[in-house]
C-alpha positions as CSV (number, residue, x, y, z in Angstrom):
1,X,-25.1,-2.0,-0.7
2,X,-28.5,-3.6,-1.3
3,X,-29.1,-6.8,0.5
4,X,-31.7,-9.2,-1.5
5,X,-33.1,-12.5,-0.4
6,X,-32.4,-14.4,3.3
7,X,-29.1,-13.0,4.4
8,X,-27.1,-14.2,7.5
9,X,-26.3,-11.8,10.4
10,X,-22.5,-12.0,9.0
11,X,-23.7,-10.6,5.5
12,X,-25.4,-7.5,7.3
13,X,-22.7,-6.8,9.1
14,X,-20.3,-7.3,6.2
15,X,-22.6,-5.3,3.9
16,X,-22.2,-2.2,7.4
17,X,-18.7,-2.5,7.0
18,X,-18.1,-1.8,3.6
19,X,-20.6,1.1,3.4
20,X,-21.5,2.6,7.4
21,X,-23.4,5.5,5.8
22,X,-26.0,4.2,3.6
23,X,-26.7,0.9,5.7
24,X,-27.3,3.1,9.2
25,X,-30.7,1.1,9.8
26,X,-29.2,-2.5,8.5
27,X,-27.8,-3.9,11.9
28,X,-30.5,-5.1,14.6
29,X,-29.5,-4.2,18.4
30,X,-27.9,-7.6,18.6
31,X,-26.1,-7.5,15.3
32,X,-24.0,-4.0,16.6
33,X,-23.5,-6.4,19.9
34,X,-21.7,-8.9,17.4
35,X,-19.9,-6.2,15.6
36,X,-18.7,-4.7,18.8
37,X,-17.3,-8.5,20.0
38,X,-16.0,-9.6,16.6
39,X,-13.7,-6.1,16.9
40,X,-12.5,-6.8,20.0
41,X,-11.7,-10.4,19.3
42,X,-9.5,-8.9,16.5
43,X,-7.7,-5.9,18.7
44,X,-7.2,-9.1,21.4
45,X,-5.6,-11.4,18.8
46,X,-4.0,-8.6,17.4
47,X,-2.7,-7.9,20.8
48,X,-2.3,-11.6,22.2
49,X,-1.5,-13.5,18.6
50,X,-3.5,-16.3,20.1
51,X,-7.2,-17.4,19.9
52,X,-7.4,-18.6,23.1
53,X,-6.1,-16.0,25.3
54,X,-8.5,-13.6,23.0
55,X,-11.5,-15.8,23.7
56,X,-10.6,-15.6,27.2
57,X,-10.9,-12.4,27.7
58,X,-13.6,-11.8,25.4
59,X,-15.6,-13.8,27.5
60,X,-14.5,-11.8,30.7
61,X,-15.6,-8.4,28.5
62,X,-18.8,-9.8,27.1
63,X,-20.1,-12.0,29.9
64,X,-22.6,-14.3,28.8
65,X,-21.0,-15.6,25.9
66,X,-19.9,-19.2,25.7
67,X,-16.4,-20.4,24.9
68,X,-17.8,-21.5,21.6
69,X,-19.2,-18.1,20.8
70,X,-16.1,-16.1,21.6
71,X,-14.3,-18.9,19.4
72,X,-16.7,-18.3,16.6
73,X,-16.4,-14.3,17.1
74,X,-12.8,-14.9,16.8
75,X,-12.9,-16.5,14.1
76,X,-14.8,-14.4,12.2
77,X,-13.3,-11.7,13.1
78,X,-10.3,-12.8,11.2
79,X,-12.6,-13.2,8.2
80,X,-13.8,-10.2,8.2
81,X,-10.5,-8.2,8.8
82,X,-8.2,-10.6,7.7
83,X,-5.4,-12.8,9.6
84,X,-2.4,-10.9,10.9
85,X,0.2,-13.6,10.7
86,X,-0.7,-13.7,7.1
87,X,0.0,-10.4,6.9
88,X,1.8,-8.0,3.6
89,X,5.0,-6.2,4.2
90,X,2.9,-3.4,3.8
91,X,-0.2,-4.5,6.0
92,X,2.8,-5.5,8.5
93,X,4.1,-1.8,7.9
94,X,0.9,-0.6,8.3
95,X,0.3,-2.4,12.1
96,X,3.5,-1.7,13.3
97,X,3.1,2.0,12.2
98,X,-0.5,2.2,14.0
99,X,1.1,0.1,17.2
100,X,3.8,2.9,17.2
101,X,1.2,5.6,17.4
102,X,-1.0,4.1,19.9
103,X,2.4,4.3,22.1
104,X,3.0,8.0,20.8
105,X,-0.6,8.8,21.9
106,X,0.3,7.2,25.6
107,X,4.0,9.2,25.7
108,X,1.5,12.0,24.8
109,X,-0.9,11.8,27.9
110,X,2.2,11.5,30.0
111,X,4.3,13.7,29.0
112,X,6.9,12.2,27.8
113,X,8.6,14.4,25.4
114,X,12.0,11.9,25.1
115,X,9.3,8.6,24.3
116,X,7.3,10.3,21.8
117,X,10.7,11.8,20.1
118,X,11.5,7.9,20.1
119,X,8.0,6.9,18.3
120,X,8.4,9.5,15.6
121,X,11.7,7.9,14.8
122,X,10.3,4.2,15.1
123,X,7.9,5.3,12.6
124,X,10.3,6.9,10.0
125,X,12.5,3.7,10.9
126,X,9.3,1.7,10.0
127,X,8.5,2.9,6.8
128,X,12.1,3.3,5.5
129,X,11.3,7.5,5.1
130,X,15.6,8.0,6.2
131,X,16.9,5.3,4.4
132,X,17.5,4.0,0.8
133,X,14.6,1.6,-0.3
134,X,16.1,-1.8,-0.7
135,X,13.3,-2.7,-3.4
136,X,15.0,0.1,-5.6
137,X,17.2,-1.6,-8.4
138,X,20.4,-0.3,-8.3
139,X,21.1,2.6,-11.1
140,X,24.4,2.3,-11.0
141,X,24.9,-1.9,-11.8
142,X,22.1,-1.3,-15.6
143,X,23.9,-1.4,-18.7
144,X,22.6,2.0,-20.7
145,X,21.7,1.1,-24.3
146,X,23.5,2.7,-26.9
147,X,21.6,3.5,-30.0
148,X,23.7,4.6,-33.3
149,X,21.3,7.1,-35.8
150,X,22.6,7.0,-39.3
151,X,20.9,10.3,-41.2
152,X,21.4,11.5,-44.5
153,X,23.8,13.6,-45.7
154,X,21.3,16.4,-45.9
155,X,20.1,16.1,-42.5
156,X,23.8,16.0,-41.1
157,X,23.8,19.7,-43.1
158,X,20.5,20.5,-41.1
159,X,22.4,20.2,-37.7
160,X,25.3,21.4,-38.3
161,X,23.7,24.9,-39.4
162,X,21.6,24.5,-36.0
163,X,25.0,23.9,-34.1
164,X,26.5,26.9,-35.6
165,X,23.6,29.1,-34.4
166,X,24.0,28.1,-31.1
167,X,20.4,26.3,-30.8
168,X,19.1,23.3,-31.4
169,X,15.6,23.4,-32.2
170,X,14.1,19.6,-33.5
171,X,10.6,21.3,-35.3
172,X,13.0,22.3,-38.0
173,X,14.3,18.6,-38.0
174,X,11.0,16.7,-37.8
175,X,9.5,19.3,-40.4
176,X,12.0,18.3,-43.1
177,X,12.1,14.5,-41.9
178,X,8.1,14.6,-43.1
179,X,9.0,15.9,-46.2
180,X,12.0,13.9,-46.8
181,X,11.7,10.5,-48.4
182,X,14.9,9.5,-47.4
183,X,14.4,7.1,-44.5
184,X,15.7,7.3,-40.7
185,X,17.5,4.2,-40.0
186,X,17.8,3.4,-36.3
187,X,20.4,0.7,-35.2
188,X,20.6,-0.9,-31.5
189,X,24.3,-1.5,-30.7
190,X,24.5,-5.7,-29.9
191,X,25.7,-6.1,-26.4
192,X,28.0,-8.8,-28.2
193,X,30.4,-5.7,-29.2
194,X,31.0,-4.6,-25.9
């Protein structure tokens, strides 16, 4: 991504997030210091779910930095990655999933063979991967449509040779529909006459 004109240090590091590779030289020393705050002010809130326990300790992590800064890094923080509590089902799936992980990773390093057996099924519980999607419509309660074909006589003689053969093969059928000028008629039943 090409920056033109005066940009804002938010801009550059937007324009870094979106494409790391080709803006390598875009961030100045102190914008990567930004970066690196306004992601840890979103794995705190993430963490805490409240900007002023996050600003708290991002002032403890970053010292230096006023209250007002480690508001403002918060804040856009949650612009740039977007606000939790706003969250999708599937951004929602998505957290809890990486949360999950994260605990699967620790269970892991400790050896823990009975708490990472647990995180695997938290995840498949998570993502519904043993159980019956519930935003599946249910097959069985759709009414099936029932069409009625009404074909000429000499087409009813076409199929019934085909059924005495054994196979049913439709090229034949088509072939002499195209050379027919007998039209197909093609009725919907009306749900009335159920």
């Amino acid at each position: 991504m090409r920056l033109i004109g005066k940009i804002t240090s938010y801009e550059k590091i937007i324009a870094y997030l979106k494409d790391p590779e080709g803006n390598v030289d875009i961030l100045t020393a102190n914008e990567q210091i930004m970066l690196n705050r306004r992601m840890e002010a979103f794995t705190l809130i993430r963490n805490y779910n409240s900007h002023a326990d996050a600003a708290a300790i991002l002032m403890k992590r970053f010292p230096g930095i006023s209250r007002a800064t480690a508001y403002r890094d918060c804040a856009d923080a949650i612009s740039m990655f977007g606000d939790i509590s706003k969250a999708t089902k599937e951004g929602i799936r998505h957290l809890a999933t990486e949360i999950t992980m994260d605990a699967i990773g620790i269970a892991r390093l400790k050896n823990n063979e009975e708490a990472m057996m647990k995180g695997a099924k938290a995840i498949s519980d998570i993502n519904g991967v043993n159980t019956i999607d519930p935003e599946m419509p249910d097959f069985d309660s759709l009414q099936p449509h029932t069409y009625n074909i009404v074909l000429p006589d000499g087409f009813l003689k076409v199929f019934q040779q085909m059924l005495k053969g054994g196979k049913v093969d439709l090229t034949q059928v088509v072939n002499n529909m195209a050379q027919s000028a007998d039209p197909v008629e093609i009725l919907e039943e009306d749900d009335d006459d159920e």
